[in-house]
C-alpha positions in Angstrom: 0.0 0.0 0.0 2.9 2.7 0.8 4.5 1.2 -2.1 1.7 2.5 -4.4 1.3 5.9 -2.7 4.8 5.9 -3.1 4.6 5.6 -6.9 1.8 7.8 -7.6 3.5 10.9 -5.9 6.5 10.0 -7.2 4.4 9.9 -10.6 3.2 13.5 -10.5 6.3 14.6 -9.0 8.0 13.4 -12.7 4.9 15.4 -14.5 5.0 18.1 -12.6 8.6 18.6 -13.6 8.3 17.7 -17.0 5.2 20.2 -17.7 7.6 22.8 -15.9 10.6 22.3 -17.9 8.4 22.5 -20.9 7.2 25.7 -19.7 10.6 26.6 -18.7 12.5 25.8 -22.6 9.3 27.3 -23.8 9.9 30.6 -21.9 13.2 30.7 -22.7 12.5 30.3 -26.3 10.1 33.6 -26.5 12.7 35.0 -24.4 15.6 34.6 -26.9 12.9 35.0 -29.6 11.9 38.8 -28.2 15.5 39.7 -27.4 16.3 38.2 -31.3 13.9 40.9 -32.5 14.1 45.2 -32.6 10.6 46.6 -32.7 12.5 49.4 -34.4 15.2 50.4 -36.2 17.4 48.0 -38.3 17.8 44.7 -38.5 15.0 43.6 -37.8 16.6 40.9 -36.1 19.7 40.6 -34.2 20.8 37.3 -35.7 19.4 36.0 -39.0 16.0 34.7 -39.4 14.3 32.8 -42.3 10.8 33.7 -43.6 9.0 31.5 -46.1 7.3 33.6 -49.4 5.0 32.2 -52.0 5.2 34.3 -54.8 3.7 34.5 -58.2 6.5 34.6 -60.6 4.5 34.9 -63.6 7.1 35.7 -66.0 9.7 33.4 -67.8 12.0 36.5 -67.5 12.5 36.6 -64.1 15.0 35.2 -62.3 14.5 31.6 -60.4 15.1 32.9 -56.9 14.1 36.1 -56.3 17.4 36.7 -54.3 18.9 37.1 -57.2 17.3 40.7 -57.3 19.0 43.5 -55.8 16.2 45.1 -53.8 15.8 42.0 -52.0 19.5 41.4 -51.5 19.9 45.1 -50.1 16.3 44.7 -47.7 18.1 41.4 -46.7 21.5 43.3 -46.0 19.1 46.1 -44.0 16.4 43.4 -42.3 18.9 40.5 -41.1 15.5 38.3 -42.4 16.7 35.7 -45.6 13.5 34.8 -47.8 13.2 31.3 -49.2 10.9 31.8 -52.2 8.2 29.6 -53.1 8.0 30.4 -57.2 5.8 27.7 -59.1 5.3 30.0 -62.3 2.7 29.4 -64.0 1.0 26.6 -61.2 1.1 29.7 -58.9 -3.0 29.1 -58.5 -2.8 25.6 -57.9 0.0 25.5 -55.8 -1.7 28.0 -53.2 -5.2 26.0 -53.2 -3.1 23.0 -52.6 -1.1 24.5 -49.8 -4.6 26.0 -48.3 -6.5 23.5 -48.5 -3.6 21.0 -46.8 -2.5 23.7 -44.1 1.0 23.4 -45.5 1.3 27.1 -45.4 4.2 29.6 -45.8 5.4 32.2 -43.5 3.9 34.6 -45.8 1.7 34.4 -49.1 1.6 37.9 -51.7 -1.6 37.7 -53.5 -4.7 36.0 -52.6 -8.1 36.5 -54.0 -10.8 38.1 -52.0 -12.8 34.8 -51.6 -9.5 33.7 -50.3 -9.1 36.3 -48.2 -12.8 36.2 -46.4 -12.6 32.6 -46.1 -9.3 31.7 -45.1 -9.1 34.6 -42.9 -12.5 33.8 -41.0 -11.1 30.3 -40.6 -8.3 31.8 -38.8 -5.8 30.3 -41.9 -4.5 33.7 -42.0 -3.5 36.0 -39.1 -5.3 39.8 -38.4 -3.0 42.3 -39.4 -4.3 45.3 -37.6 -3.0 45.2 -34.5 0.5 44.2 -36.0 0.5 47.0 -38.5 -0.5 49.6 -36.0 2.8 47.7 -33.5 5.2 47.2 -35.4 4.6 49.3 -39.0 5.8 52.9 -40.4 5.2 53.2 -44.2 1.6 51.2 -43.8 0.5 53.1 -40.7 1.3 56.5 -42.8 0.3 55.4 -45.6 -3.5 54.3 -43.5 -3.2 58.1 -42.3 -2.5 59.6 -45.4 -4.6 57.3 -47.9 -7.5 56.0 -45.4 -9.1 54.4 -48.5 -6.3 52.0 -48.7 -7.5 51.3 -45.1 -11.1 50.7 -46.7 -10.0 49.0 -49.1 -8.3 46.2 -47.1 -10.3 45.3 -44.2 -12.6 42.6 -44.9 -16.4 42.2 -43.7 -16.1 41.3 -40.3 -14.3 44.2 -39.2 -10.0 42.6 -39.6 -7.6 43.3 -41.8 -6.0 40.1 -43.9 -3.7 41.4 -46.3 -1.9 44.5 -46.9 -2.8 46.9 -49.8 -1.5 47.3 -53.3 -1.1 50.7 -55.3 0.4 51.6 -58.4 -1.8 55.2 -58.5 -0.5 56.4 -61.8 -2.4 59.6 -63.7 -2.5 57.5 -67.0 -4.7 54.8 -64.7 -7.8 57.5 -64.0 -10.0 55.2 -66.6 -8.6 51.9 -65.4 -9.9 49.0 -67.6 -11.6 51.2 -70.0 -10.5 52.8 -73.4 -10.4 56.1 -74.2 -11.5 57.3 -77.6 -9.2 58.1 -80.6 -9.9 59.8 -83.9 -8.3 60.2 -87.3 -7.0 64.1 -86.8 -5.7 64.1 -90.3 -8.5 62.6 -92.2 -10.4 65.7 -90.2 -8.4 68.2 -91.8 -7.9 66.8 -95.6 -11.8 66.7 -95.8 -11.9 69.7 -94.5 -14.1 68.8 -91.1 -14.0 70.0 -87.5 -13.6 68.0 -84.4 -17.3 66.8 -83.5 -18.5 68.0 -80.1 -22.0 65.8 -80.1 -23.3 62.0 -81.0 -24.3 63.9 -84.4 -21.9 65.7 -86.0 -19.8 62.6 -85.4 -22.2 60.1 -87.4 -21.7 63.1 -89.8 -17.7 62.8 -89.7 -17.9 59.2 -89.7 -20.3 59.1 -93.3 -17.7 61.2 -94.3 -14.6 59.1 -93.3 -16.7 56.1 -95.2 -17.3 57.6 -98.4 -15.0 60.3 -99.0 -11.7 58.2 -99.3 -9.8 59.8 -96.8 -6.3 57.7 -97.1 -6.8 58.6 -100.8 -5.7 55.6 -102.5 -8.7 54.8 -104.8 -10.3 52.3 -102.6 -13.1 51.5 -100.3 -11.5 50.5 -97.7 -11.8 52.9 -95.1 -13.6 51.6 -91.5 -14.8 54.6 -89.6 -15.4 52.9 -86.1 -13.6 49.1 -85.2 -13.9 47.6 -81.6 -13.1 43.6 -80.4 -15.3 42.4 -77.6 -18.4 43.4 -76.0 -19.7 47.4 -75.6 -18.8 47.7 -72.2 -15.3 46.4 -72.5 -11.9 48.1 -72.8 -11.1 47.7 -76.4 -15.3 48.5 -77.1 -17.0 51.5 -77.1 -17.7 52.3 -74.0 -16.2 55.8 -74.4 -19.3 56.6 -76.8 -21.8 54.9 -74.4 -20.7 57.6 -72.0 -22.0 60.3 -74.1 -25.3 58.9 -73.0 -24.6 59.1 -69.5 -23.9 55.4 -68.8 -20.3 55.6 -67.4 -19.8 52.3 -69.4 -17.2 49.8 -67.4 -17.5 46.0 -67.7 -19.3 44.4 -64.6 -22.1 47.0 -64.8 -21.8 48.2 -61.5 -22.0 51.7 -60.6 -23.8 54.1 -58.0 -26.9 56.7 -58.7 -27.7 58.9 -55.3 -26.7 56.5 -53.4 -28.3 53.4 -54.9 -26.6 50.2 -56.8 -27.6 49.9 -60.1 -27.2 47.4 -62.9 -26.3 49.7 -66.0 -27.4 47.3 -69.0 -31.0 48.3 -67.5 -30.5 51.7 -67.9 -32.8 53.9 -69.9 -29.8 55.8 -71.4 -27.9 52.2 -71.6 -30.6 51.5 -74.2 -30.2 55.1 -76.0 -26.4 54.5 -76.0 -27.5 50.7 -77.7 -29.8 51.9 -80.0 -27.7 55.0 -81.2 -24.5 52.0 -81.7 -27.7 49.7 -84.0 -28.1 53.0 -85.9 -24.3 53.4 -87.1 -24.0 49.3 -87.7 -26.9 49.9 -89.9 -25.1 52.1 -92.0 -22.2 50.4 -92.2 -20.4 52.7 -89.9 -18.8 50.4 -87.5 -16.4 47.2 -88.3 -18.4 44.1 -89.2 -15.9 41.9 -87.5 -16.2 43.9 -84.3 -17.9 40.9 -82.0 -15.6 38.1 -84.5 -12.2 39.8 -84.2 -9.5 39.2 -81.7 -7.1 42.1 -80.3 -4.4 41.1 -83.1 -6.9 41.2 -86.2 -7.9 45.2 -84.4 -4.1 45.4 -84.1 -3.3 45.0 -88.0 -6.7 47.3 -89.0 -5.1 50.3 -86.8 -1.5 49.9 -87.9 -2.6 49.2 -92.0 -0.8 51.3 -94.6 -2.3 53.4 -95.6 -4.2 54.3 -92.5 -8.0 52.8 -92.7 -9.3 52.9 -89.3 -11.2 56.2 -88.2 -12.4 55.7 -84.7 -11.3 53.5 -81.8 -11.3 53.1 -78.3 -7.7 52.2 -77.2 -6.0 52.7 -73.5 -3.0 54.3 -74.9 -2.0 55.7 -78.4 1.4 54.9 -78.0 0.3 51.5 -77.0 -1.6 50.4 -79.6 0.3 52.1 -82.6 3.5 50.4 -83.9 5.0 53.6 -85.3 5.6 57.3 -84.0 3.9 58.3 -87.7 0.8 57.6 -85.9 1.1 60.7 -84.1 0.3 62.5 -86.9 -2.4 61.1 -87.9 -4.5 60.5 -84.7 -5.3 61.9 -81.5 -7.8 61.9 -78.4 -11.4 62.6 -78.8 -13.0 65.1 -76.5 -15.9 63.5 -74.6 -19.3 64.1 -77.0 -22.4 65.7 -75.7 -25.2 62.9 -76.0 -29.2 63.7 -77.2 -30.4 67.1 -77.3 -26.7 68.3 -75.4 -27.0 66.3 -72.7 -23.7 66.0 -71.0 -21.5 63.1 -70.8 -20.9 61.0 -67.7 -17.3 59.5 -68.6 -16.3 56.5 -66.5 -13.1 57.2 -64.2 -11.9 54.6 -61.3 -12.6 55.6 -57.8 -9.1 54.4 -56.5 -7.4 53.8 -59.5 -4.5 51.4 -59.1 -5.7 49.7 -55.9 -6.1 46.3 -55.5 -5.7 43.8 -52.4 -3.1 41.5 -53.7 -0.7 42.2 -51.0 0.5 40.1 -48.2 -1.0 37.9 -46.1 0.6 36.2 -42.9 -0.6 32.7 -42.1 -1.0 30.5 -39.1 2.1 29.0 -39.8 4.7 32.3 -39.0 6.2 31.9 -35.8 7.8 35.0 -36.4 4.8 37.5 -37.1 6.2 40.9 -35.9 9.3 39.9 -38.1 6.7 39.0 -41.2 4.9 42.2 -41.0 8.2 44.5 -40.2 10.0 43.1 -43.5 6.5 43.6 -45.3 6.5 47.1 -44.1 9.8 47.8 -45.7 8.5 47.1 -48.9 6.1 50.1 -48.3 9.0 52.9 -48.0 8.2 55.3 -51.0 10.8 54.9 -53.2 11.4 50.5 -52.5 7.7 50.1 -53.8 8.9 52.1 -57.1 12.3 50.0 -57.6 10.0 46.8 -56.9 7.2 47.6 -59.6 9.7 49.1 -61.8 13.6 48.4 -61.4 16.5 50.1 -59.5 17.7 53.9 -59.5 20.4 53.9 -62.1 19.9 50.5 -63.5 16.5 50.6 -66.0 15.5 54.1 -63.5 17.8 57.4 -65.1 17.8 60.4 -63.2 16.8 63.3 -65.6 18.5 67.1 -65.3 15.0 68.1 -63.2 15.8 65.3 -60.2 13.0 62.6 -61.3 14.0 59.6 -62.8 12.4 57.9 -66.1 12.5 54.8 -68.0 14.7 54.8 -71.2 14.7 52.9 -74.3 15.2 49.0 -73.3 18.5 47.3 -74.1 18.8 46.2 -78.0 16.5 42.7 -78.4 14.8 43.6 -75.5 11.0 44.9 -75.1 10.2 47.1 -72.1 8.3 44.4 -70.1 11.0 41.7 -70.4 13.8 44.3 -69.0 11.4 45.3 -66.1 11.0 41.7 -65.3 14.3 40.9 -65.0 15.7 43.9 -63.0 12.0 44.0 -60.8 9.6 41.7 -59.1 7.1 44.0 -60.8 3.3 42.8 -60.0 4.0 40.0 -58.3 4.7 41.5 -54.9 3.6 44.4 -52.8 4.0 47.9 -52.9 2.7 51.4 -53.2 3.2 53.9 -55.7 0.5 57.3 -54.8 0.6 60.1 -58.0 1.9 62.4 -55.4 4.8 62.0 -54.8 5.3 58.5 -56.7 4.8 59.3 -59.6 5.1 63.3 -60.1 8.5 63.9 -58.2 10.4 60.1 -57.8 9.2 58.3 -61.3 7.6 60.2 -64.2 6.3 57.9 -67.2 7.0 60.6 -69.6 5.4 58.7 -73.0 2.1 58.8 -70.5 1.9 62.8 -70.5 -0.4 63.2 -73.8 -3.1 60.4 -72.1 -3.0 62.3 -68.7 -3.0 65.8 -70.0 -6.2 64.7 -72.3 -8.2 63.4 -69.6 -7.2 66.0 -66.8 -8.6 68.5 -69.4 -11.6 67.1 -70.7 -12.5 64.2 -69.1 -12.2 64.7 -65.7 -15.0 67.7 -65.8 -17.4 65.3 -67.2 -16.8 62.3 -64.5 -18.6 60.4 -63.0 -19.1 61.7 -59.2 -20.1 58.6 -57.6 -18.1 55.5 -59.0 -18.3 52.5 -57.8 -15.3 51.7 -55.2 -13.5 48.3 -54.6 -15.9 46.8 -52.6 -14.8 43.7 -50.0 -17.8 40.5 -50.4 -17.7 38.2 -47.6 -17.4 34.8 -48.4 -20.9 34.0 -48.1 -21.8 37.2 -50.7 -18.3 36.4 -53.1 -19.9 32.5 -53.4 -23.2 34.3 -54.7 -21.4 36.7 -56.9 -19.3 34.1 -58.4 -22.6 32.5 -59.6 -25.0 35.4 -60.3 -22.5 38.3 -61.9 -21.3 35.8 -65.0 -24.3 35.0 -65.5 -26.0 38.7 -65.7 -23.1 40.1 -67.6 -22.7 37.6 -70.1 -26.8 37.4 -71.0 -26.6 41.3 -70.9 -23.1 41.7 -73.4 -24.9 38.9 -75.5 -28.6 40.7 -76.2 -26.0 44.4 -76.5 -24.6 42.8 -79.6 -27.7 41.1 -80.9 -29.2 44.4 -80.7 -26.5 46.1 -82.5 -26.5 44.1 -85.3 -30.2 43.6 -85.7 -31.5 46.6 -84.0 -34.5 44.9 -81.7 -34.1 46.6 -78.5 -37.6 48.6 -78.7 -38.8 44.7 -78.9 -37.0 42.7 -76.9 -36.4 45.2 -74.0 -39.2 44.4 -71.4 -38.4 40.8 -72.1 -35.1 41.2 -71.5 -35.3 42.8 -68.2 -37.7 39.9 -66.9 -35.1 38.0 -67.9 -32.4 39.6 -65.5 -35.0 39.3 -62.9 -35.0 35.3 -63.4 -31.4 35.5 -63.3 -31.1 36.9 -59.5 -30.4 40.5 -60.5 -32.5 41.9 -57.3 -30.1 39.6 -55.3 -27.3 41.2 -57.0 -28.2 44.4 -56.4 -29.2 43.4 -52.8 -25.5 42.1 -52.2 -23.7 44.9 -53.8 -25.8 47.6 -52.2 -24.3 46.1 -48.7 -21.1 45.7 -49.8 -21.1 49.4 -51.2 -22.9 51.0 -47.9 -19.8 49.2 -45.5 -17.0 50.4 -47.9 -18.4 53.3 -47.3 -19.0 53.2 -43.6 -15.2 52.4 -43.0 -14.2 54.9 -45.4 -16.0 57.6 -43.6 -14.4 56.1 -40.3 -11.2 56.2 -41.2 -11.1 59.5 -42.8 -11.8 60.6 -39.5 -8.9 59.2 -37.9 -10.9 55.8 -36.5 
C-alpha cells in the first residue's frame, strides 16, 4: 500500500517537472525569440531569421530565386531576415489551393483572391494584421493616415484586416480598364471637317470618313469605327456609351444617389444601344467587331495606308506600332449625347488599388518579423524599384531630379527588362501620384493620355463611382454565380441588338429575364457591400 502511494507521488512529481521544464525551454524560447527581435530600427533581427514567401513569378523573365534581385538582396543586408521563395510560375494558383487547402502554409503568401481572403481569414488560416501593422509598422500606418481608403479597401467584412494593400496610383490609370477614344485628326483636316462635339456631327464625320476616301488611294476600304469584344469592354465603345450618361465599365456596376444599379437596365444604356444599332446599320462600325481578336484590331489600326477612323484604345502609343501615328490621330474630347446632354465618362474611384498584398498565415512563428519586413517594402521609393527596377539600372535620373525609364537594351521589349531587373506585380508595394509618380518616377510617354483626360475628361466624371468593394465569403460564393451570368446574357442581347436593332422589342423581355437570373439579389449584395466600404471609409477619414 505505501508502495503504491509511493509511486503515484512520485508519478506527479515526474509530471509536474516535466510540464515545468516544458514551460521553462518554452519561456526561454520567446525569451531569446523577443531579445532576437528590434521593434525598431534596423535589423529587424539581431541574428538571422528565415521567412517563407509564395510568390507569383509569372514571367519566364525573371530570375529563379528572387534573391537574385538587388532590392531583395539590399532589404536582406538592412532586415537581417533571408526569404526562401516559393515560385511555381505558372501553377502559382494551384499550388496556393493545394497549400490551403492541406495547411502546409508559408510564413507569408503575396496575393490572394478576395474569396481567399474572407474565407481563409474567417477560418483563422490567415493572421489579423491590424494590431501588428498599427505595433510594429511605419510606411503602412502612414500610408492608413495619409490614404485612409487604402485602409477601406483592405479590411474585410467582419471588421480585420487580412492582407496588406496594393497601389500603383499612376495619372495614365484615371479610366482603369476602360478605353479612351481616338480619332483620325488628319482625315479631319484633308476633308476639311471640324472636331465633333456631339453624337451627331460625329455620325456626320464618320459618313464622311466612309465615303469620301480619306487615305486617298482609290479604294473602299476605309472603317470609320472598329472595336473587339463586348460594348462595355476596354477595347469596345464604352467611351461613346458615355456620351449617354452610362459611365460604361464592364461588370455594370455603378452608383446613382446612393443606390446600386445594374447599367445594362439603364434607360440611357438602351439610348447608347440603340444609337451604336443605328451606325451598324449604315455600315459605320467594323463588321468583324464581335468576330475579331485584339491582333486582327491590331493589324486594322496599324494598316498602310491608315484605314481605321475611330477606336477606343488605352493608350496611343500603345496600340500604334510607329511614332507616324502621331500624326495622324489623337484623343477625342468627350461628345455631348441627345439634345446636349452631357456626358458622364467612367473614371476609377481608387485607381491602381487592389488587395493582392500580403498575407501572414498561421504557420509564422515569427509575425512581428513577417509584418516588419512587409513594411519595408512600403517605403516610398522601395515600392517604385520593386514595380519598376533600380535607380540607375533601368530608372535614369533626368537634369530636373525625377528619374524615367529609357529605351530597353537592343532585343529587348520594355516588359522583359522590367522583369528581369524587378519583381514588378508579383509582390507588394505602393506607388501614390503624389509624390510616386510626379516627383520620384515620371512615365514621360504617358503625358499626352493624362493631359487629355485631366482637361476634358475629368469635368465630365462620374461623381459617384463605384469603389473596390470587399464580399464576404458568403456574398463572393453568390457573386461568383449570379454576376457571370447577368453580364454575359446582358453583353450577348448588346450585340444582338446592335446588329439587328430589336431593342424597342425585346427590351421588357429582356429585363424579366435579369430578374429570373437573380439581378434583385445582386443588387441586394452589392448595395451592402457598397454602404460598408463606405461606412469604413467615412471612419477612417476621420482618424478611427
Amino acid at each position: 500500500m505505501r508502495r503504491k502511494k509511493f509511486l503515484k507521488r512520485l508519478s506527479w512529481c515526474v509530471i509536474v517537472c516535466f510540464v515545468v521544464s516544458i514551460i521553462a525551454v518554452s519561456t526561454m524560447m520567446l525569451v531569446s525569440a523577443s531579445s532576437n527581435f528590434n521593434k525598431t530600427g534596423f535589423p529587424i533581427v539581431k541574428n538571422k531569421v528565415t521567412l517563407t514567401i509564395l510568390v507569383n513569378n509569372y514571367s519566364a523573365d525573371m530570375p529563379k530565386d528572387y534573391n537574385e534581385y538587388n532590392q531583395f538582396k539590399r532589404l536582406e543586408k538592412l532586415t537581417n531576415v533571408h526569404i526562401k521563395w516559393i515560385m511555381p510560375g505558372s501553377q502559382f494558383a494551384e499550388k496556393k489551393s493545394l497549400m490551403l487547402a492541406s495547411g502546409d502554409l508559408p510564413d507569408i503568401i503575396f496575393g490572394c483572391t478576395d474569396f481567399e481572403l474572407a474565407k481563409y481569414g474567417g477560418m483563422g488560416v490567415f493572421k489579423p494584421l491590424e494590431k501588428l501593422i498599427d505595433q510594429y509598422t511605419n510606411n503602412l500606418k502612414n500610408i492608413f493616415k495619409k490614404h485612409p481608403a487604402t485602409k477601406a479597401l483592405v479590411t474585410a467584412p467582419d471588421g480585420h484586416i487580412y492582407t496588406t494593400p496594393r497601389v500603383n496610383e499612376g495619372p495614365w490609370m484615371y479610366r482603369e480598364g476602360m478605353g479612351v477614344g481616338v480619332i483620325n485628326v488628319k482625315w479631319i483636316k484633308d476633308l476639311g471637317l471640324k472636331m465633333p462635339t456631339n453624337i451627331d456631327e460625329f455620325e456626320k464625320v464618320m459618313i464622311a470618313f466612309k465615303t469620301k476616301d480619306p487615305n486617298k488611294n482609290g479604294k473602299a476600304d476605309e472603317i470609320p469605327i472598329t472595336a473587339i469584344g463586348n460594348p462595355m469592354e476596354m477595347h469596345g465603345l464604352g467611351y461613346l456609351m458615355d456620351s449617354f450618361g452610362v459611365s460604361a465599365r464592364w461588370y455594370f456596376a455603378d452608383v446613382r444617389n446612393g443606390k446600386v444599379v445594374f447599367l445594362g437596365t439603364l434607360p440611357e444604356y438602351k439610348e447608347a444601344i440603340k444609337w451604336l444599332s443605328k451606325l451598324w446599320k449604315e455600315g459605320l462600325i467594323d463588321k468583324e467587331w464581335f468576330t475579331q481578336d485584339y491582333a486582327k484590331k491590331a493589324s486594322k489600326l496599324n494598316a498602310q495606308p491608315y484605314i481605321v477612323g475611330y477606336a477606343d484604345l488605352w493608350d496611343i502609343n500603345d496600340d500604334f506600332s510607329s511614332k507616324k501615328a502621331h500624326d495622324y490621330y489623337d484623343y477625342m474630347p468627350p461628345l455631348k449625347g441627345p439634345n446636349g446632354r452631357k456626358p458622364v465618362m467612367y473614371r476609377a474611384a481608387y485607381p491602381g488599388y487592389d488587395r493582392w498584398g500580403a498575407v501572414i498565415t498561421r504557420a509564422c512563428k515569427m509575425p512581428e518579423v513577417a509584418i516588419r519586413y512587409i513594411d519595408t517594402m512600403y517605403d516610398e521609393k522601395m515600392s517604385v524599384e520593386l514595380i519598376e527596377g533600380e535607380f540607375g539600372v533601368r530608372l535614369k535620373k533626368s537634369p530636373e531630379g525625377w528619374y524615367y525609364i529609357p529605351d530597353p537594351p537592343a532585343g529587348m521589349n520594355q516588359q522583359q527588362w522590367r522583369c528581369k531587373v524587378s519583381p514588378a506585380h508579383s509582390v507588394p508595394w505602393a506607388v501614390f501620384e503624389d509624390p510616386g509618380y510626379t516627383k520620384i518616377l515620371r512615365l514621360t510617354y504617358t503625358d499626352q493620355k493624362v493631359n487629355f483626360m485631366k482637361k476634358y475628361v475629368a469635368p465630365y466624371a462620374d461623381p459617384d463611382p463605384w469603389p473596390p468593394v470587399f464580399y464576404s465569403a458568403d456574398e463572393a460564393d453568390k457573386m461568383n454565380q449570379i454576376q457571370t451570368n447577368l453580364i454575359n446574357y446582358a453583353n450577348r442581347k448588346a450585340a444582338e441588338w446592335i446588329m439587328k436593332g430589336t431593342i424597342d422589342k425585346e427590351w421588357n423581355a429582356y429585363i424579366k429575364e435579369l430578374n429570373k437570373m437573380k439581378l434583385q439579389e445582386w443588387l441586394k449584395i452589392n448595395q451592402a457591400a457598397y454602404e460598408r466600404f463606405m461606412k469604413n471609409l467615412k471612419a477612417f477619414s476621420s482618424g478611427k
